[in-house]
C-alpha positions as CSV (number, residue, x, y, z in Angstrom):
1,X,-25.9,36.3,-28.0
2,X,-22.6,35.5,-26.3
3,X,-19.8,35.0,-27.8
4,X,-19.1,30.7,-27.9
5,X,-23.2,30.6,-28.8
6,X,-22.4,32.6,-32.3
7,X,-18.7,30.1,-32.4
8,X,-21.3,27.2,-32.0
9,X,-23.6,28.8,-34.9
10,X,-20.4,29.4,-37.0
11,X,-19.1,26.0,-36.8
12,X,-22.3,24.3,-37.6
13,X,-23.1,26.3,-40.0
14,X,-20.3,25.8,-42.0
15,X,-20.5,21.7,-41.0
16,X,-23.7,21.9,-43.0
17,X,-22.4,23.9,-46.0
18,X,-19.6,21.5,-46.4
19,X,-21.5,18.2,-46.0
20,X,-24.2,19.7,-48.5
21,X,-21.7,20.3,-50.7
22,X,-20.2,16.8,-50.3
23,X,-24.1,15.1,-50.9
24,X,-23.6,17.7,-54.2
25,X,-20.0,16.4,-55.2
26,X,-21.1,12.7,-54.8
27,X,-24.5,13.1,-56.5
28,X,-22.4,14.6,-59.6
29,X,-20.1,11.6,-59.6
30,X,-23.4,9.3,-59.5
31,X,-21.9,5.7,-60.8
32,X,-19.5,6.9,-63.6
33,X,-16.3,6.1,-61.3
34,X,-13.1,3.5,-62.4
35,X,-12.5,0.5,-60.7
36,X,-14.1,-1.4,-57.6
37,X,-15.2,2.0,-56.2
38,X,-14.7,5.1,-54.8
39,X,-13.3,6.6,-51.4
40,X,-15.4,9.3,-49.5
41,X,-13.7,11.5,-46.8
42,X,-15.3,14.2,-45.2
43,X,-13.1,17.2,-43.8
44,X,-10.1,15.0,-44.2
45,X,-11.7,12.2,-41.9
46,X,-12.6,8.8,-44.4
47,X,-15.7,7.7,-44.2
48,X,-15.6,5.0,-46.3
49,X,-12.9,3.1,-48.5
50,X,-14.4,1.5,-51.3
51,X,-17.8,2.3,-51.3
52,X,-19.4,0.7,-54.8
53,X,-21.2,2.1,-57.4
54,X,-24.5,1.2,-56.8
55,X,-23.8,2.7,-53.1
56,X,-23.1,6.3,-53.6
57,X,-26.5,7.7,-54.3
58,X,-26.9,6.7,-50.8
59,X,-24.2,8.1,-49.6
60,X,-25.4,11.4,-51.3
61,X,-28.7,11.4,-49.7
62,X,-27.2,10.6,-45.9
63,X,-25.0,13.7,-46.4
64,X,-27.6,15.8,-47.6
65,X,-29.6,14.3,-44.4
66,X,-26.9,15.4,-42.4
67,X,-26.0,18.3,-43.7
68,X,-30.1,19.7,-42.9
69,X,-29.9,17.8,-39.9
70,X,-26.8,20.4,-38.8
71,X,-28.8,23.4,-40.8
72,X,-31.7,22.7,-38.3
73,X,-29.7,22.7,-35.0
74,X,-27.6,25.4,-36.1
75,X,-31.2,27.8,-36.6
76,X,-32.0,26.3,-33.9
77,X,-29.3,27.4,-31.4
78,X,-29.8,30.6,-33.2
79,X,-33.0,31.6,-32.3
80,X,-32.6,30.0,-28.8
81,X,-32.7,33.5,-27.0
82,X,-35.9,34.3,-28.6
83,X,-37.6,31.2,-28.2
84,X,-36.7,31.6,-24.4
85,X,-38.1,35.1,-24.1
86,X,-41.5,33.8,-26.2
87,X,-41.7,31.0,-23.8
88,X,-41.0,32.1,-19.9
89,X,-41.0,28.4,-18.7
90,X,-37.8,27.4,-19.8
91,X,-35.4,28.2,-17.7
92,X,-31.9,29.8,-18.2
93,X,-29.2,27.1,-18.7
């Protein structure tokens, strides 16, 4: 595997850890939060800035979504080399 594939792998990788971990932090928060709402950044970046209560367990879920979405194309870029040798038709890129 060359070297910016594994980079690739890394970054994703860790993408998905932190957004699962976000989908974790919000579902612990569930709808016990002060005021009009809450504000949800991910790595430093808002995503939202007053997302009510009865929003957040949706916000949960899209973050666990995303965070498997990531998981997926991070296994998948993994395993790229072997799926290329199992299947000679696809061509080197």
């Amino acid at each position: 595997m060359n070297s910016l594939r594994f980079v690739d792998v890394f970054v994703l990788g860790i993408c998905s850890y932190l957004a699962y971990e976000k989908g974790l932090e919000l579902n612990a928060i569930g709808t016990n939060v002060d005021g009009e709402g809450i504000g949800i950044s991910f790595i430093g970046l808002p995503v939202a800035d007053r997302v009510p209560e009865s929003n957040i367990p949706q916000y949960t879920k899209g973050f666990v979504v995303f965070s498997i979405s990531l998981g997926i194309v991070s296994l998948f870029l993994l395993f790229l080399p072997f799926i290329k040798k199992l299947i000679p038709s696809i061509k080197n890129q």
